[in-house]
C-alpha positions as CSV (number, residue, x, y, z in Angstrom):
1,X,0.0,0.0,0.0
2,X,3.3,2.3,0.8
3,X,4.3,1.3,-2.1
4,X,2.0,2.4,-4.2
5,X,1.2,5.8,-3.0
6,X,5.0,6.3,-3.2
7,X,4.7,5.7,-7.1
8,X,1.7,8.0,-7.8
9,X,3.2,10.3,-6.0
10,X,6.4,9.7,-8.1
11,X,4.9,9.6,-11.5
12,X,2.6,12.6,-10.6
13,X,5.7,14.2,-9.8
14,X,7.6,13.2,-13.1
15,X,4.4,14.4,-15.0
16,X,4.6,18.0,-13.6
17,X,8.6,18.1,-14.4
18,X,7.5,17.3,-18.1
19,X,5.1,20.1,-18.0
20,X,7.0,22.7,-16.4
21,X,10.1,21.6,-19.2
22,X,7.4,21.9,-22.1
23,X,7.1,25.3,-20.8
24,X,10.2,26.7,-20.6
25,X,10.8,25.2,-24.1
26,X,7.8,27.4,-24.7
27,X,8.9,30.1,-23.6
28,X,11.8,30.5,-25.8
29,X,9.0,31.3,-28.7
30,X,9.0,34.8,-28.4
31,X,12.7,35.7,-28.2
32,X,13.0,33.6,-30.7
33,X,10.5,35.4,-33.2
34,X,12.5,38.6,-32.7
35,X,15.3,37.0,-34.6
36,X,12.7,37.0,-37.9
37,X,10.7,40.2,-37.7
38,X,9.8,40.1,-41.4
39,X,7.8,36.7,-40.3
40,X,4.4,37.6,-39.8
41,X,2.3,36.0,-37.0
42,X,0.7,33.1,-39.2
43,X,3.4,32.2,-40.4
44,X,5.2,31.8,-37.3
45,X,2.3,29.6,-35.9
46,X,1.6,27.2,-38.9
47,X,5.3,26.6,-39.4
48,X,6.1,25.8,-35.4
49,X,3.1,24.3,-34.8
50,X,2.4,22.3,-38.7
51,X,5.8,21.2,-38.7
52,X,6.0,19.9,-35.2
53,X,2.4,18.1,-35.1
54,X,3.7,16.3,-38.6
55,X,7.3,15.3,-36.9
56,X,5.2,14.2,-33.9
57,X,2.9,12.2,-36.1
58,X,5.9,10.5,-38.0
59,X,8.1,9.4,-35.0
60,X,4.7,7.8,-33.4
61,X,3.4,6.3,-36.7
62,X,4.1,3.1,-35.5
63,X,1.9,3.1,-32.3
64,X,-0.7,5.2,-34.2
65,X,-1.1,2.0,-36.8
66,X,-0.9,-0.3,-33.2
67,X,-3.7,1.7,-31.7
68,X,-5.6,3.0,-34.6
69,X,-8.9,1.1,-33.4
70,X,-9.0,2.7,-30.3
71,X,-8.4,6.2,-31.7
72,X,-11.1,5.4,-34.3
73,X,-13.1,4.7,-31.0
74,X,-12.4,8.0,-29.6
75,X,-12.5,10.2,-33.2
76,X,-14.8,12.9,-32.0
77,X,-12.2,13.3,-29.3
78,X,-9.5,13.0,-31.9
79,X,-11.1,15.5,-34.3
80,X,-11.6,18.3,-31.5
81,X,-8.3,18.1,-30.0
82,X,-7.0,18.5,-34.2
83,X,-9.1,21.6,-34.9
84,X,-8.1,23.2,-31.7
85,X,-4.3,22.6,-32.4
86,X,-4.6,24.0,-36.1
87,X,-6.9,26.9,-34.4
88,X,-4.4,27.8,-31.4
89,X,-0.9,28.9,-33.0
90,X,-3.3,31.0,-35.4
91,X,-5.2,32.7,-32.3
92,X,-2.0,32.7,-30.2
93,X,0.6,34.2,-32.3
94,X,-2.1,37.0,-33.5
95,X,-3.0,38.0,-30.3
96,X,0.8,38.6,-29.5
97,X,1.2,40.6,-32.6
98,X,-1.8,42.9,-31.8
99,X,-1.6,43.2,-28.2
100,X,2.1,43.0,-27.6
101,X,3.9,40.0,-26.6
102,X,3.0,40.7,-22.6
103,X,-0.8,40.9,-23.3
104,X,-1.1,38.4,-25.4
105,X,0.7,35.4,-23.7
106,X,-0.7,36.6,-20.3
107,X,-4.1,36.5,-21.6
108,X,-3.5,32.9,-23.8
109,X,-1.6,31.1,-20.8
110,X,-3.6,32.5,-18.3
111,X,-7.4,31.8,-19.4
112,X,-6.3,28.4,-20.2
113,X,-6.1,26.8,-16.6
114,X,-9.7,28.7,-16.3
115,X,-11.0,27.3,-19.2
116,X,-9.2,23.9,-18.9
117,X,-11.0,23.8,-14.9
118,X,-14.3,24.8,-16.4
119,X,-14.3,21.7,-19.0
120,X,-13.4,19.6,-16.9
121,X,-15.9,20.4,-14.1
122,X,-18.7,20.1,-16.8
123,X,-17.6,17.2,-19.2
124,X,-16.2,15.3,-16.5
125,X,-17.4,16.5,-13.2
126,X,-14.2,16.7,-11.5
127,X,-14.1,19.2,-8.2
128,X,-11.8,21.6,-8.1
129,X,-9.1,21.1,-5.2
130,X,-7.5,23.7,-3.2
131,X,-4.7,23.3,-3.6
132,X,-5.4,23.7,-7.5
133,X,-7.4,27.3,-6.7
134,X,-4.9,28.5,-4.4
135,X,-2.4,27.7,-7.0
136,X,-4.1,29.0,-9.7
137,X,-4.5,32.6,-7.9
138,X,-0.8,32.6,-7.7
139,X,0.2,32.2,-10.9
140,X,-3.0,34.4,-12.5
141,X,-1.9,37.0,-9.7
142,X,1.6,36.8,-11.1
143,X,1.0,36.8,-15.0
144,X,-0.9,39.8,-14.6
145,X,1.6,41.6,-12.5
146,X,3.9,40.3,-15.3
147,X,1.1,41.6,-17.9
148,X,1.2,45.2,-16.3
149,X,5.1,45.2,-15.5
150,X,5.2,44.7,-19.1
151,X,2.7,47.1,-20.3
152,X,4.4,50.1,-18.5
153,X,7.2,49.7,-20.2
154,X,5.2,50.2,-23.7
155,X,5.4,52.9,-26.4
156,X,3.1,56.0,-26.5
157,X,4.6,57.6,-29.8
158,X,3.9,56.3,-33.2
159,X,4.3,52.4,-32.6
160,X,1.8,52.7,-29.8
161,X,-1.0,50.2,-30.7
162,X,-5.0,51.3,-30.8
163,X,-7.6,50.5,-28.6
164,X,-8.9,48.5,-31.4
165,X,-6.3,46.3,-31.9
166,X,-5.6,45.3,-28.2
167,X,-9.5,44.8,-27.7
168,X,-8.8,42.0,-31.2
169,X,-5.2,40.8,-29.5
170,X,-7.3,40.2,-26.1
171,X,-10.5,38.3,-27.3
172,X,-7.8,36.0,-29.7
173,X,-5.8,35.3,-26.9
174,X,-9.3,34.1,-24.8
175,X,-9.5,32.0,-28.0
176,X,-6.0,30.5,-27.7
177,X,-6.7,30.4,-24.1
178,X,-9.9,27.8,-25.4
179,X,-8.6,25.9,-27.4
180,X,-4.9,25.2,-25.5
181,X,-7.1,23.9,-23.2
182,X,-9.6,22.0,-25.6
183,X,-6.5,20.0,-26.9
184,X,-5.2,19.7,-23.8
185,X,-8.3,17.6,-22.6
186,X,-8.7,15.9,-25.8
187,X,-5.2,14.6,-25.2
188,X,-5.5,13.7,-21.3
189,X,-8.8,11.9,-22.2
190,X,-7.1,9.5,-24.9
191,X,-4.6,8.9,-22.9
192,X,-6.8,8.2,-19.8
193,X,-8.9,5.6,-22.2
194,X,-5.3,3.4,-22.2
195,X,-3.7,5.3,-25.7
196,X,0.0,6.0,-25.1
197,X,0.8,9.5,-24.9
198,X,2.6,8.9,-28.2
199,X,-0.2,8.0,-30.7
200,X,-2.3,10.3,-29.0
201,X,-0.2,13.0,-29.2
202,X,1.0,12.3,-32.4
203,X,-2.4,11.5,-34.0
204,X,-4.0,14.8,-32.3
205,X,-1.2,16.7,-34.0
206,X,-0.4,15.7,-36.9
207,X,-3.9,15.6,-38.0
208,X,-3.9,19.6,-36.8
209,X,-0.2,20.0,-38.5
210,X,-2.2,19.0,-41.2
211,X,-4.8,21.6,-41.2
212,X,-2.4,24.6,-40.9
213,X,-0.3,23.2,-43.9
214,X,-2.4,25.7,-46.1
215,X,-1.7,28.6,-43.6
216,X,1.8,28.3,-44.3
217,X,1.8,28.1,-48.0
218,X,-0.1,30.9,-48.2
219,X,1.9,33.2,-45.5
220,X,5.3,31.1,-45.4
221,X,7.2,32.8,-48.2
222,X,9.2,34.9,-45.9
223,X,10.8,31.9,-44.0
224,X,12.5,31.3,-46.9
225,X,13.9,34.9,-47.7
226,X,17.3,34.7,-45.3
227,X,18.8,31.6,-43.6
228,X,18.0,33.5,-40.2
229,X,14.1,33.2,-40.6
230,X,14.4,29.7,-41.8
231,X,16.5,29.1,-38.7
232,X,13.9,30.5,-36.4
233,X,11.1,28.6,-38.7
234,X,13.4,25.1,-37.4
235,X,14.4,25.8,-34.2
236,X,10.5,26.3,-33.1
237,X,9.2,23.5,-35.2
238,X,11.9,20.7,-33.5
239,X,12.4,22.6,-30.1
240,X,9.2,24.1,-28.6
241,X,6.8,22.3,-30.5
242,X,8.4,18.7,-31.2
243,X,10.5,18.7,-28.4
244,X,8.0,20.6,-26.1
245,X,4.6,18.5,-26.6
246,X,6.4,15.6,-26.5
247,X,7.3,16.5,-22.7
248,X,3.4,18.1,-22.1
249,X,2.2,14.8,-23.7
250,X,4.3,12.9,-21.2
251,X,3.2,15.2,-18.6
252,X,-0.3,14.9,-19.6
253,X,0.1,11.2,-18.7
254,X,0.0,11.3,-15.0
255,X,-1.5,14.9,-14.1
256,X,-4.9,16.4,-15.2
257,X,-5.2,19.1,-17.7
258,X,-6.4,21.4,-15.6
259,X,-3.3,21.1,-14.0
260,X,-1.2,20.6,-16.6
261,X,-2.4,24.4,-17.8
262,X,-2.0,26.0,-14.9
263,X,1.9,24.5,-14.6
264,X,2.3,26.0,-18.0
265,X,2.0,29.5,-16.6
266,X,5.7,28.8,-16.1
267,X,5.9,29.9,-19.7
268,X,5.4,33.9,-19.9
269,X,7.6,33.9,-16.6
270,X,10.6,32.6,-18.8
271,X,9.4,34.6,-21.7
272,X,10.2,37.7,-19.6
273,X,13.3,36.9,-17.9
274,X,14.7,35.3,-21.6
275,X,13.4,39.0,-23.1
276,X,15.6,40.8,-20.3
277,X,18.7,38.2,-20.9
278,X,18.8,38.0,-24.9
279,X,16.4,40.7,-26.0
280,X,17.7,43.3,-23.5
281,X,14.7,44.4,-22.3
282,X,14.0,45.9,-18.8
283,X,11.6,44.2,-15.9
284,X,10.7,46.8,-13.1
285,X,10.1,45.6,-9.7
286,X,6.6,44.7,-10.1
287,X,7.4,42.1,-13.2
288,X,10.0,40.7,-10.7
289,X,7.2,39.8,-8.3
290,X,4.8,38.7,-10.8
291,X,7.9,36.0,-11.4
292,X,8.0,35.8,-7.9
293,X,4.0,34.8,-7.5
294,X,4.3,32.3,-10.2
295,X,6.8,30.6,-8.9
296,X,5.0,30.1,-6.0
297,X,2.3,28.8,-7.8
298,X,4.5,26.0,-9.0
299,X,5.8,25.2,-5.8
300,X,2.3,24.8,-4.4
301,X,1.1,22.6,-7.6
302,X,4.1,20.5,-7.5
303,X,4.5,20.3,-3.9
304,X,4.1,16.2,-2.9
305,X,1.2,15.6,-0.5
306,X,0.8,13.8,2.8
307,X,-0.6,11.0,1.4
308,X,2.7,9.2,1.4
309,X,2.9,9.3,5.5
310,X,-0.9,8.0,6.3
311,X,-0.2,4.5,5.1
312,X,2.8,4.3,7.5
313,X,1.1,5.7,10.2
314,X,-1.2,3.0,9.5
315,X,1.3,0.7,9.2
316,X,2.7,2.0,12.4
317,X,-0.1,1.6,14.5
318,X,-0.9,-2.2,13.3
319,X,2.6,-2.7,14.4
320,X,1.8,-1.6,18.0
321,X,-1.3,-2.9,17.9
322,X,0.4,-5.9,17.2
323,X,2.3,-5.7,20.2
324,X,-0.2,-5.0,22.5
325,X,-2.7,-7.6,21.5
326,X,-0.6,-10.2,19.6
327,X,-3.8,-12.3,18.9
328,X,-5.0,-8.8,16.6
329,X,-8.5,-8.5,18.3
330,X,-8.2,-4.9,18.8
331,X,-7.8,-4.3,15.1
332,X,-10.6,-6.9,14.4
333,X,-13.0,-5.3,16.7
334,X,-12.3,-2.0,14.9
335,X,-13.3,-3.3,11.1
336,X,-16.1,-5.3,12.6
């Protein structure tokens, strides 16, 4: 019984690791971009996301054929997590371009855990723990200090962006927010009907890598312009989106999505500190605590229960019960 608390525990544990990885893999995204401003947003999102979904659905191929009748079971659950991934680089990337990069991945990472906890609580009637609400204030608490750190720091001249097209960059990044959470489920649901991680994963993206393979024919001529924004083009197709959902799907494994989301608010937290490292930017006090507050949020998500000591208190007290009445009649009385 020790034992096997011990190894949910454990593998609950390894599941978070895989998230919080994914999303500092993720969070390389946007200093990333900045080395191919001439790539517009569509582009960046159909080549990172297409790309990766399609090498995802090559390296699994073989446990997709193995476990194609149980996908087939599932294909309504297949074909919402697919539209979602083609939909959410699309929303994603777009909201960052017209609210700035601060807004936009504040408002996409932080509605998802909402969203995520919301579908959930209807499709699958799970309660929402504590623990998951008071780590879910911390880490919303600290994206939006983040968000507002971030937004002080903005242009008021001539680059400044309209009221109009931060109102557009906020409702797309509710819809990124939606459907990272949509395929997020999708995933945690195959791979809680016995699919492996791997042809779930690879099945839910590559049929969505798929679907965004017109998006970048149409918008990816610039990748190709310079060896620079074919670089960028690679590096996010094979690092944050290959690389990266293969650790979330992992991750997805042993921890619920609602979780899973809400671990990912690791992501703008890197983004920041990777903007004032590479980019050069400057974080002000307040972004430093909104770093601060979502690292606390990670520390109370990740943080291993009690669970582990009750079954050796238990075991502790048969053992003096043992001793005190060798013939166990005192623990027989009790169950009886």
């Amino acid at each position: 019984m020790t034992r096997a608390a011990g190894h949910a525990v454990g593998t609950t544990g390894g599941g978070a690791v895989c998230v919080l990885l994914a999303s500092v893999l993720w969070g390389t995204t946007g200093t990333a971009a900045t080395f191919a401003p001439d790539v517009g947003p569509l582009a960046i999102g159909a080549v990172a996301m297409g790309l990766g979904g399609l090498l995802q659905a090559l390296i699994a191929a073989p446990r997709i054929r193995r476990e194609a009748p149980r996908l087939r079971a599932h294909k309504g659950v297949v074909l919402l997590g697919a539209l979602s991934v083609g939909a959410y680089p699309l929303a994603f990337y777009s909201s960052m371009h017209l609210a700035g990069v601060a807004v936009g991945t504040v408002v996409s990472i932080g509605s998802a855990p909402l969203a995520s906890a919301l579908i959930e609580r209807v499709v699958d009637g799970r309660r929402l723990t504590r623990r998951w609400m008071i780590g879910a204030a911390l880490g919303l608490s600290g994206t939006v200090l983040l968000c507002a750190a971030e937004a002080a720091g903005a242009p008021d001249g001539p680059g400044a962006r309209s009221a109009g097209q931060t109102v557009l960059g906020v409702g797309l990044g509710l819809v990124a927010g939606l459907t990272y959470a949509l395929y997020s489920w999708a995933a945690h649901r195959l791979i809680s009907r016995g699919i492996t991680s791997g042809a779930a994963m690879g099945t839910v993206f590559g049929i969505g890598g798929l679907l965004l393979m017109p998006v970048l024919l149409v918008t990816g001529s610039p990748l190709l312009a310079s060896w620079s924004n074919a670089a960028v083009g690679i590096y996010m197709a094979l690092v944050p989106m290959f690389a990266g959902y293969v650790l979330f799907g992992w991750g997805l494994a042993h921890v619920p999505a609602s979780t899973a989301t809400t671990l990912s608010l690791l992501e703008p937290a890197v983004a920041a500190v990777l903007a004032v490292l590479v980019v050069g930017e400057r974080l002000p006090l307040l972004g430093w605590t909104g770093i601060a507050l979502v690292v606390g949020c990670l520390a109370v998500l990740t943080m291993p229960t009690r669970a582990t000591a009750r079954p050796r208190a238990t075991t502790a007290e048969v053992h003096g019960a043992a001793h005190t009445d060798p013939a166990g009649l005192a623990g027989h009385s009790g169950n009886s």
